[in-house]
N, C-alpha and C positions, 0 to 999 in steps of 0.2 A: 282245298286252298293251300298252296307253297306258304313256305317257313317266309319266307321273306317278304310275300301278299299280307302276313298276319301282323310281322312286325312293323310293315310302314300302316297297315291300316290302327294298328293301338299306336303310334307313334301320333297319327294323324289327329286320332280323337285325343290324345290328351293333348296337344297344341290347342286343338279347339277350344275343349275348358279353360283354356290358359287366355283366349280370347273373349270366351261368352259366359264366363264363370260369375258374371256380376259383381257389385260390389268388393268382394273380398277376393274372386280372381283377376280383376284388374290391378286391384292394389299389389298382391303378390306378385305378378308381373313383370307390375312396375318398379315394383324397390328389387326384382330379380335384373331386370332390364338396367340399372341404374348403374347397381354393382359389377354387375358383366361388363357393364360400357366402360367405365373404369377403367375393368382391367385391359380391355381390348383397345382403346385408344393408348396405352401404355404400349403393349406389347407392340400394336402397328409403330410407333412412335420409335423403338427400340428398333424395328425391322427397319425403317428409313435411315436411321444413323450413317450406315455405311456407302448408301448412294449420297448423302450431302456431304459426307469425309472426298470422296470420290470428284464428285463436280465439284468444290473448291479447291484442291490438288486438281483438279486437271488445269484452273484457271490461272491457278500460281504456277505450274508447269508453263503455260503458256505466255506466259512473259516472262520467262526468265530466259537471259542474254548468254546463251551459249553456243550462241552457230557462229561462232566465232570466224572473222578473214584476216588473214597475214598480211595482206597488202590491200590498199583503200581503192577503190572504185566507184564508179557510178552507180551502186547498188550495196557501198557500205556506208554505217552507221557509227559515230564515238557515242559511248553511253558512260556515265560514272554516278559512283551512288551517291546520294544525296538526302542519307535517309535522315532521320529524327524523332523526335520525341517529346509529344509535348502534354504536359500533366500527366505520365503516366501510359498515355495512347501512342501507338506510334503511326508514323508517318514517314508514309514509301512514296520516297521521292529521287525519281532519275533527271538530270541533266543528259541532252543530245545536243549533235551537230553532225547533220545530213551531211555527207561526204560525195553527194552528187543529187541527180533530179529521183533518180530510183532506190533510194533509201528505203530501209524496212518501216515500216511502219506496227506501232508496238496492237497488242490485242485494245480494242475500242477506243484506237484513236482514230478522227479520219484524216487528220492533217498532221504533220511534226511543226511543233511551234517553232515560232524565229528568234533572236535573240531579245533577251527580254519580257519574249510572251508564256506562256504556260496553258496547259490544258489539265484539266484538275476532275477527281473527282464531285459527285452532288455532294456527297457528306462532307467532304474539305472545304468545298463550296457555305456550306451552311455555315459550318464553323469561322468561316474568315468572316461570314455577315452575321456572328452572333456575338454577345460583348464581348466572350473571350478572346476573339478575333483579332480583336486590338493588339493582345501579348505575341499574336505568333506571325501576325501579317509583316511585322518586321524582317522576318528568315524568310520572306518569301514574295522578293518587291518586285514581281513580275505582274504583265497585263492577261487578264483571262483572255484564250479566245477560244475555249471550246471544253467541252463536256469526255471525260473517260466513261465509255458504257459497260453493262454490265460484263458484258465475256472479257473487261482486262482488270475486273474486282474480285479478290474472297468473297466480297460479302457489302451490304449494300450502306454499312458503318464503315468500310474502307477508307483508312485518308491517303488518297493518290495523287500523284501531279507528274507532268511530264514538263520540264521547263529550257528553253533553248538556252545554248553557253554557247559563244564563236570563240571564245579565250581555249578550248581545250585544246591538245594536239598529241597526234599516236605517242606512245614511249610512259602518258603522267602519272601519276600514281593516281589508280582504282577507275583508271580511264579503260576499258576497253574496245576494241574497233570489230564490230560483228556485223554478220551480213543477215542475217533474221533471228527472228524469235522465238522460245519454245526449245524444244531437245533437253530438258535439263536432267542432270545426271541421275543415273538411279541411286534412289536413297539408299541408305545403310539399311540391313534389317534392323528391327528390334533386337536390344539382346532379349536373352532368354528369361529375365527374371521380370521385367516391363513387362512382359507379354505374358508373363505369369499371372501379375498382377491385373493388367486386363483382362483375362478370361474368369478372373474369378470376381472381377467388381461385376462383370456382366450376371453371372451366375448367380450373385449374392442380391442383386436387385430386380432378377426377372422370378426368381425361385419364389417373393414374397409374391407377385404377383398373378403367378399358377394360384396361390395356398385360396388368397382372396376370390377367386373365382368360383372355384370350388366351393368357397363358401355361402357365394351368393349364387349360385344354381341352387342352395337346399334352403331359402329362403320358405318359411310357410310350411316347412314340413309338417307341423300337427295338425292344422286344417284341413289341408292336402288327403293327408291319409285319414281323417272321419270323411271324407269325400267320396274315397276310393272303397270306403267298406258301405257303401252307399251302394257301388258299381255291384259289389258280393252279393246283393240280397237279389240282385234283377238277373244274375246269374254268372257273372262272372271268375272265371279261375284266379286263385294267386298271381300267376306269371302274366297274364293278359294285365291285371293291375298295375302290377310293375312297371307293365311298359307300358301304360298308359301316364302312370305318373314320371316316364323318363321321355316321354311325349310334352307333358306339358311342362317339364323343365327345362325342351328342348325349344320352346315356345318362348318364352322368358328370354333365353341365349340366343335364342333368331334375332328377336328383337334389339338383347344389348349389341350386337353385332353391330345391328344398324346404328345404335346410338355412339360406340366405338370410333364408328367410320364417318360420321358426323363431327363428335367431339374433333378426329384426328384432322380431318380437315378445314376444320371451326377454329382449331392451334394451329396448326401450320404458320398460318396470316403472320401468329408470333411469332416466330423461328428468329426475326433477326432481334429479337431482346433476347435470347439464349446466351446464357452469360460465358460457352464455356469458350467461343472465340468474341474478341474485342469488334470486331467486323461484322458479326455479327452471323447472319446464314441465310440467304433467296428462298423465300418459301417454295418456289417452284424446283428449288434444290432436295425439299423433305417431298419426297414422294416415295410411294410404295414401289417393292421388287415384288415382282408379280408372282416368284417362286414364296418369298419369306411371308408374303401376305396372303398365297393362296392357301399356306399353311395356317395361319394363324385361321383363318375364315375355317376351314376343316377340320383344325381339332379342337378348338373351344367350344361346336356344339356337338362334338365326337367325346370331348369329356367330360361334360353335359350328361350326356345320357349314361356313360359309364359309370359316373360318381353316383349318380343317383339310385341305378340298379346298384349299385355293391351298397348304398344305404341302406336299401329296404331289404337285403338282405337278413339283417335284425330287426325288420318288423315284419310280422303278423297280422295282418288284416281280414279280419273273420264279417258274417256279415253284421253279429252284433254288438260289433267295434272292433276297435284297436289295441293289441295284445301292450302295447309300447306304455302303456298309463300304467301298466301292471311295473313293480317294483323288475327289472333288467337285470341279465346276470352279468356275474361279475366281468371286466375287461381282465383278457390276457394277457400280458407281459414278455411270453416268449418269442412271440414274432415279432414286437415292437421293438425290441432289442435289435433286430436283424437287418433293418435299412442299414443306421450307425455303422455296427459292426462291419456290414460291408463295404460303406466305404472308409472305414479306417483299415481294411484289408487291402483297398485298394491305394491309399494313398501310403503305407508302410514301405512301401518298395521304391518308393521314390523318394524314402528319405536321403540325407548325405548327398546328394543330386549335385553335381558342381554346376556353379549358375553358369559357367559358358556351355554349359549342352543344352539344349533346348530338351523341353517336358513334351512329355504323353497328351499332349491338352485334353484327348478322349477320356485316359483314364482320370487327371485332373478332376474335368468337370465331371464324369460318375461318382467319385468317391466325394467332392465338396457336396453334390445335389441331395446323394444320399445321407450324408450327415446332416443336411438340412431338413431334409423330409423326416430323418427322424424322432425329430421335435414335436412333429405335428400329427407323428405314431403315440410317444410317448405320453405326451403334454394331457391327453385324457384320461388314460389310466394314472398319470400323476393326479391331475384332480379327485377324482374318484375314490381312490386309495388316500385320499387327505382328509375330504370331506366325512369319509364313512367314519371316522374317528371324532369327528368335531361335533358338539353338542354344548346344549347352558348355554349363557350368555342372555342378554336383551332380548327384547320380541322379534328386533329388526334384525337379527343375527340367527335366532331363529327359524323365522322364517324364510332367510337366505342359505340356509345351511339345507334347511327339509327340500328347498327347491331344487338345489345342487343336487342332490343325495340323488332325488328321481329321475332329473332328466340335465345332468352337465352337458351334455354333448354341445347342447345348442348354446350356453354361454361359454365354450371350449373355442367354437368355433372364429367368431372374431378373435379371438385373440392370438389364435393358431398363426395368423398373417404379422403376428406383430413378435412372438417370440422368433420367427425362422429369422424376418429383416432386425432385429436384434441382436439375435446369432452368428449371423456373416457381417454385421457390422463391425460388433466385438473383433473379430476374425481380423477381418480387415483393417481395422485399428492395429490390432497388434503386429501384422505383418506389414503395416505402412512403419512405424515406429520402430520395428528391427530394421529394414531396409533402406530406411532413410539415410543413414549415414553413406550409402553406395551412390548416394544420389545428392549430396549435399557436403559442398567442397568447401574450407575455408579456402577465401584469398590470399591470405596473408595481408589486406589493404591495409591501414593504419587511418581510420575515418576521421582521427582528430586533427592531423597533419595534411590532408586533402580530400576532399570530395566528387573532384570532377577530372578526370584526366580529357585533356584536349590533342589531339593527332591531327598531324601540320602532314599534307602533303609534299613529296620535292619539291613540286616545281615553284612553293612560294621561296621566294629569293630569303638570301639568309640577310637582308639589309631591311625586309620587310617585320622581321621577327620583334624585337624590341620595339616597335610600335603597334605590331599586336597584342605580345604581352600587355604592355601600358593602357592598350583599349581592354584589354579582357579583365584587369586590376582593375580598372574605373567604372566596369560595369553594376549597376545595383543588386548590392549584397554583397559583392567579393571581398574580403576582406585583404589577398593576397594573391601574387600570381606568380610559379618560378617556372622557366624555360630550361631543358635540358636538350644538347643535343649528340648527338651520338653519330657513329660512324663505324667501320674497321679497319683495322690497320693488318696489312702481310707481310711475309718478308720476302715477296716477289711482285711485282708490279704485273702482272699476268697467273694466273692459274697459280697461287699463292700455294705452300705448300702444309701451313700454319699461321692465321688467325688469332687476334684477339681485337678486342673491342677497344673504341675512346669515347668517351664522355667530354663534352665539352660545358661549359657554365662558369660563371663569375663563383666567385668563393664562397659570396651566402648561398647561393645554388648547391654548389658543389658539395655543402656542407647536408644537404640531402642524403647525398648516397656515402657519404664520408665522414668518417670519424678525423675530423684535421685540428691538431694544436695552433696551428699557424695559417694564414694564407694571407698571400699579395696575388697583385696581377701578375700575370708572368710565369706563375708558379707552374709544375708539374708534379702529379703524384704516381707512385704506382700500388696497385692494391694490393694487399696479402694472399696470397692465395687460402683459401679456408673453405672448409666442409659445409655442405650443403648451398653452395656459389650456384647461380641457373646457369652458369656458364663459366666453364672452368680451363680456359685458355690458357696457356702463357703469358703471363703479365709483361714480360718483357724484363729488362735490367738497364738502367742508366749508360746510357750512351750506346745503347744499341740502334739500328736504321730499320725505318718503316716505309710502306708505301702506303700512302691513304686512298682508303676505298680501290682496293687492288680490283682488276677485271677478272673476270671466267670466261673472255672472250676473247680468244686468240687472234680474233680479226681486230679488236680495238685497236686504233692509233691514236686514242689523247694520249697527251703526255702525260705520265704517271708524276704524282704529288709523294716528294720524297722528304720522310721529315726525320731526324735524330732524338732519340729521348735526351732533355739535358743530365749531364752528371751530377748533379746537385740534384734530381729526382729522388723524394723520399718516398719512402714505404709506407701506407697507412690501411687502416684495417678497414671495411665493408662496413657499412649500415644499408638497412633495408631501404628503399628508396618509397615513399607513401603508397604506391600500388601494392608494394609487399617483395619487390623484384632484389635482388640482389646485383650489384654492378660489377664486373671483373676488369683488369686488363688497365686499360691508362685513364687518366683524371686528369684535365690540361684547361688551363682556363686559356681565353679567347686569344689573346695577343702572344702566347706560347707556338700558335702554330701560323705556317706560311699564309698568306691571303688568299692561293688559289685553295688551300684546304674546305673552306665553308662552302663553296661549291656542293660538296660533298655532301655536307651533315644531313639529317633531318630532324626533324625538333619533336617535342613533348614537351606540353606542358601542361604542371599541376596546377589547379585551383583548391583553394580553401575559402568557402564561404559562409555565412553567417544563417545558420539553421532557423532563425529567429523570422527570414525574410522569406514567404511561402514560394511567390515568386522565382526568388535568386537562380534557378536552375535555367525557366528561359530567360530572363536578362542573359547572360554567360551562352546560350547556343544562340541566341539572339544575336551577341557582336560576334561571337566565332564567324556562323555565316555570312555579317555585314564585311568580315575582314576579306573571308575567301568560303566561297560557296560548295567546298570538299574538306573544309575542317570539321571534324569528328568530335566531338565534347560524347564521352563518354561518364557515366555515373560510375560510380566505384561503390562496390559493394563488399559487406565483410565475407558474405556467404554464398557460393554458384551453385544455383538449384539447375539442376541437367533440366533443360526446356520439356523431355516426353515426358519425363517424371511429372514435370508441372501441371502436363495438360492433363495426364492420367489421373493427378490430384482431383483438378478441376472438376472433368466428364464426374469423377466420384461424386462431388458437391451436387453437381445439379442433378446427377440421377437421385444421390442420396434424397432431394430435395422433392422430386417428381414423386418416389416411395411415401415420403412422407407423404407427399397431399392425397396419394391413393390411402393410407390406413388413414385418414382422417376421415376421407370422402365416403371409406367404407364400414368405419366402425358408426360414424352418422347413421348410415342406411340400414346397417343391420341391428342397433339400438330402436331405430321405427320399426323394424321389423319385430321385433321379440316386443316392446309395446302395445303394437297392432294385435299379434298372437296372444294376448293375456291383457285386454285392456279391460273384458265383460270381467274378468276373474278377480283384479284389481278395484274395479267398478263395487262388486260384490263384498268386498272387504268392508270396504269404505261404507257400504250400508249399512253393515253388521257393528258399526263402531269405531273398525279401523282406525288410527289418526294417519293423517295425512305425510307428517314426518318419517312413522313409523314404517312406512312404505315405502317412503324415499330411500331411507338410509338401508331399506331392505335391498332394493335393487342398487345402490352402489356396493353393498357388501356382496353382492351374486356379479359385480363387476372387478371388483378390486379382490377377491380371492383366486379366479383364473389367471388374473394378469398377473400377480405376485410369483405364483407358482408358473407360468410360464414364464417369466423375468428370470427365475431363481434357473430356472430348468436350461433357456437360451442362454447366460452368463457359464453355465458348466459347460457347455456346447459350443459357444465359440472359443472360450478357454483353448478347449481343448481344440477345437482345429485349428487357431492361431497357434499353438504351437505345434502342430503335425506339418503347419505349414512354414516356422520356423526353421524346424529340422529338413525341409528338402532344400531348403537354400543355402543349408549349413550356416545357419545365426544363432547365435543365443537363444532361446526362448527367454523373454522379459513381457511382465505386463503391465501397461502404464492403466493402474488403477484408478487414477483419476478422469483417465477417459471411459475409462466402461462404467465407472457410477454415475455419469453424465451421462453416456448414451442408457443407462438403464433408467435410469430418472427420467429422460426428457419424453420415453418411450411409452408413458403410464397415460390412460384415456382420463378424460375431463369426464364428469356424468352429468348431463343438462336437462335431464329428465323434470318434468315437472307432474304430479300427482296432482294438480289442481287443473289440468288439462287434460292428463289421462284418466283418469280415476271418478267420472261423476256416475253417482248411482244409478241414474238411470240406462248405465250401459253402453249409450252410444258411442 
């Protein structure tokens, strides 16, 4: 009989015991079956990530307006944005005007609305017919007459609308005139330090979920092996056992397989409550790659059978028992050292790394994986080497100390999965918290002085202005509204050769961006030129000549607007204007300049409203929109979080989130399990006297001694690769303490064990 006839034939029979094993090998199985599924709905779940990134980028690809045409025809479209934001959600909304019968039409529309009407997504749908409906139907007093389908959504939370406009024309501002859909440009890459950061949130949340597997493959091992010295007596060799028992934990891992691939498409259905986009995600988006999934399928019952031969490597199964009851030699120390080691060998050379080069990602994740694996080298002979010391104490302490002493392995193991995701948390904490500052801009905005900046298109007439302000001031909640408007001025009415800017505004306005002692109407100022100005032009000098809004276009024939600074023109110094901008160049209220000058200008304006009113944000886009359906109200904020940062944040949260329900899902399972394995022996306590307490608190001190010491052991281990991982990005090493005593704290198991459930003397 071939080596390989022998191996599938002990492969085969210990699946079978794993099937017909009765009572006690169903259960093992089962709680094997449980924790494998776990992890493999995890892992399949990770392997989908990248096809539902993919199918929602293709679909935002797909309608985005850059097949742009220079001249309009029977087959061009005006499109301008329209977008918004309401509670926090936003809302992608285009205005059109079909420029002939052959117009594009955008992805899941079938028709382009008419003026008036709109075609909306379901979700925007629902929310217009839900209370909150009320607040935003206002920005959007079009007639439905049709449905956007899924190929022109992210995601099935999408709020979309397509709404016809007849009022736009080529030239408006944020108008463009495009002949189809799609083409849009290729993104920036990642820089290198983002991408840093993603390979190793990936690595730090798939790495606990290897450890967990592994541990639920050796589910029942003591049973298991008085089973297999059973197989010794009827004739069997050592290594036949072996693989008989890497048979029937291959049995176990078949099965979670299937539970895996159940649970993952039992979750899918969820996909669009996925908090990490607002849109949500098409279940039919989370599907498997039939390369990342036929791996996953091959080597989790590939290391399956591996773990469990290099287990039994240290045990001895004779035919009249199990060598393993007998007091174990001591664990070694020099090869546990040796994962770490190598990859702190690996990741040394990439320290001082300048973040515009892009990393090794190969060597990356070796030297992070191995730093993590070697927690879950170490973390046993840490036990062991702790416990063989400890002695005295209570009965309950006692008899959780003698239990340690004999056999740690098996309460090492659960906890194994919870020092590693502990480890790279820490890690990852501290390398979010050094790098954050690369990633988080102040504005300079000034939030007490305004809230809301609003952006006026040209083509609203400047006669219309002062009765938008006055609507957007009487809106609920506003407390206040100032209009600024601006322009530039050359000193050539064509292809100018020097620039500087004009501000225009009434004097309370003006007193915005200007430090002024005095103002009337009439008046003209000119700025100081000063350090740190966003724009450091020429101010000009009193009684010098301007052309306003000079051209770049040598074929223009308007008549150029020629205006003089007056002589009496004082000098006065810069204040920041509420967005935080700085003003340079001329300061002129309204009746200073000729009347074809407003032609010119285009406007901003600040709002200041009353934080008290929850509302007040859409009231304020509310009338922007009623005034003119391309006015912008923007939020002003003190801090700009760079968007991939954000969402890199995000994906962390809900992976971080997903880890956590696996060590919870899995310390459950393996607590039955080590129960189940010692219930007759507990049983037998309790007949002899035992008290019931005194067993309880036994088995949380045989919980809370592994976990302490692997806490103590993952806290020196992310330590240190959050700063290995400092120094390649060349940042400080800093550690914000109060988040690793929160993530170490919140990382400790609950123990729900009850001794009046497990424990009755008759065994069962």
């Amino acid at each position: 009989m071939s080596r390989g006839t022998t191996w599938t034939q002990d492969l085969l029979t210990g699946a079978r015991f794993s099937a017909t094993g009765g009572r006690e090998g169903w259960m093992r199985t089962l709680l094997t079956s449980v924790g494998v599924g776990l992890g493999v709905a995890l892992l399949l779940f990770a392997t989908a990530v990248p096809n539902a990134l993919d199918a929602r980028e293709h679909r935002g690809d797909a309608r985005s307006t850059y097949v742009t045409a220079e001249k309009a025809g029977d087959d061009t479209l005006l499109i301008a944005q329209a977008e918004s934001v309401f509670r926090d959600k936003s809302v992608w909304g285009r205005l059109v005007r079909p420029q002939g019968a052959h117009a594009p039409l955008p992805p899941g529309v079938s028709r382009l609305p008419g003026p008036g009407e709109m075609v909306l997504s379901p979700a925007l749908a629902a929310l217009l017919d839900s209370a909150d409906g009320r607040l935003l139907a206002p920005r959007l007093p079009y007639k439905r007459v049709g449905t956007v389908g899924d190929e022109g959504l992210l995601g099935p939370r999408d709020l979309v609308y397509y709404a016809g406009d007849d009022t736009m024309k080529p030239g408006d501002d944020f108008v463009e005139q495009i002949k189809g859909f799609g083409d849009a440009p290729q993104e920036q890459p990642w820089d290198p330090l983002l991408l840093l950061l993603t390979v190793i949130i990936l690595v730090v949340l798939l790495v606990p979920v290897a450890v967990f597997i592994a541990a639920a493959v050796r589910f029942g091992g003591e049973r298991r092996d008085r089973r297999l010295a059973a197989l010794r007596l009827v004739g069997a060799d050592a290594a036949t056992t072996r693989r008989i028992a890497a048979g029937e934990a291959l049995g176990g891992t078949v099965l979670g397989l299937a539970v895996g691939l159940a649970l993952f498409f039992a979750g899918r259905r969820f996909a669009d409550h996925v908090g990490v986009f607002d849109t949500g995600l098409f279940p039919a988006d989370v599907h498997l790659s039939p390369s990342l999934g036929l791996l996953v399928v091959l080597a989790v019952p590939a290391a399956s059978v591996a773990v469990t031969l290099l287990a039994m490597r240290g045990v001895v199964i004779e035919p009249l028992g199990v060598v393993r009851t007998a007091k174990p030699p001591r664990r070694r120390l020099w090869w546990r050292i040796l994962p770490p080691l190598a990859g702190l060998a690996l990741l040394t050379p990439l320290m001082g790394h300048s973040q515009d080069e892009s990393f090794n990602q190969t060597q990356v994740i070796g030297g992070v994986v191995l730093l993590l694996i070697g927690v879950t080298a170490l973390l046993p002979w840490l036990v062991e080497s702790t416990v063989s010391r400890l002695g005295g104490g209570s009965v309950a302490w006692q008899l959780a100390v003698r239990r340690l002493q004999l056999t740690s392995g098996i309460a090492v193991r659960p906890v194994n999965g919870i020092a590693v995701a502990v480890a790279g948390a820490i890690a990852l904490q501290s390398l979010f918290t050094g790098v954050q500052g690369d990633y988080r801009k102040p504005t300079g905005a000034d939030l007490d002085r305004a809230q809301i900046l609003v952006l006026v298109p040209s083509q609203v007439e400047a006669s219309r202005m002062p009765g938008i302000t006055e609507k957007i001031a009487a809106a609920g909640g506003v407390r206040h509204a100032t209009t600024l408007a601006s322009t530039e001025l050359g000193d050539k009415a064509r292809q100018p050769r020097t620039t500087t800017s004009l501000t225009v505004a009434d004097c309370a306005s003006l007193r915005e961006v200007a430090r002024l002692n005095t103002c009337v109407e009439g008046d003209v100022f000119l700025v100081n030129p000063q350090k740190g100005l966003d724009y450091t032009g020429p101010a000009g000098k009193p009684g010098q000549r301007f052309f306003v809004a000079p051209s770049y276009d040598e074929a223009d024939t308007t008549d150029p607007v020629r205006w003089t600074v007056p002589a009496d023109a004082a000098f006065v110094d810069p204040r920041p204007d509420p967005s935080g901008s700085r003003r340079s160049g001329v300061l002129a209220t309204p009746s200073a300049l000729p009347q074809q000058a407003a032609a010119t200008l285009y406007y901003q304006t600040f709002v200041t409203v009353d934080p008290a009113d929850p509302d007040v944000f859409e009231h304020v886009r509310n009338t922007a929109a009623q005034a003119h359906a391309l006015l912008v109200p923007m939020t002003l904020v003190a801090v700009h979080v760079d968007d991939r940062f954000a969402a890199v944040k995000k994906g962390l949260l809900v992976g971080s989130g997903a880890v956590l329900l696996l060590i919870g899902g899995s310390l459950f399972v393996s607590q039955l399990e080590q129960l189940r394995e010692r219930r007759k022996l507990l049983a037998a306590l309790v007949a002899f006297g035992a008290r019931r307490r005194t067993l309880g608190m036994s088995i949380l001190w045989q919980t809370a001694v592994p976990v302490v010491l692997g806490l103590a052991l993952a806290c020196g281990t992310g330590l240190a690769l959050g700063a290995v991982l400092l120094r390649m990005v060349n940042h400080p090493v800093h550690v914000d303490w109060a988040a690793v005593g929160a993530m170490t704290v919140s990382a400790r198991p609950s123990c729900s064990w009850s001794p009046r459930r497990a424990c009755r003397p008759c065994g069962g």
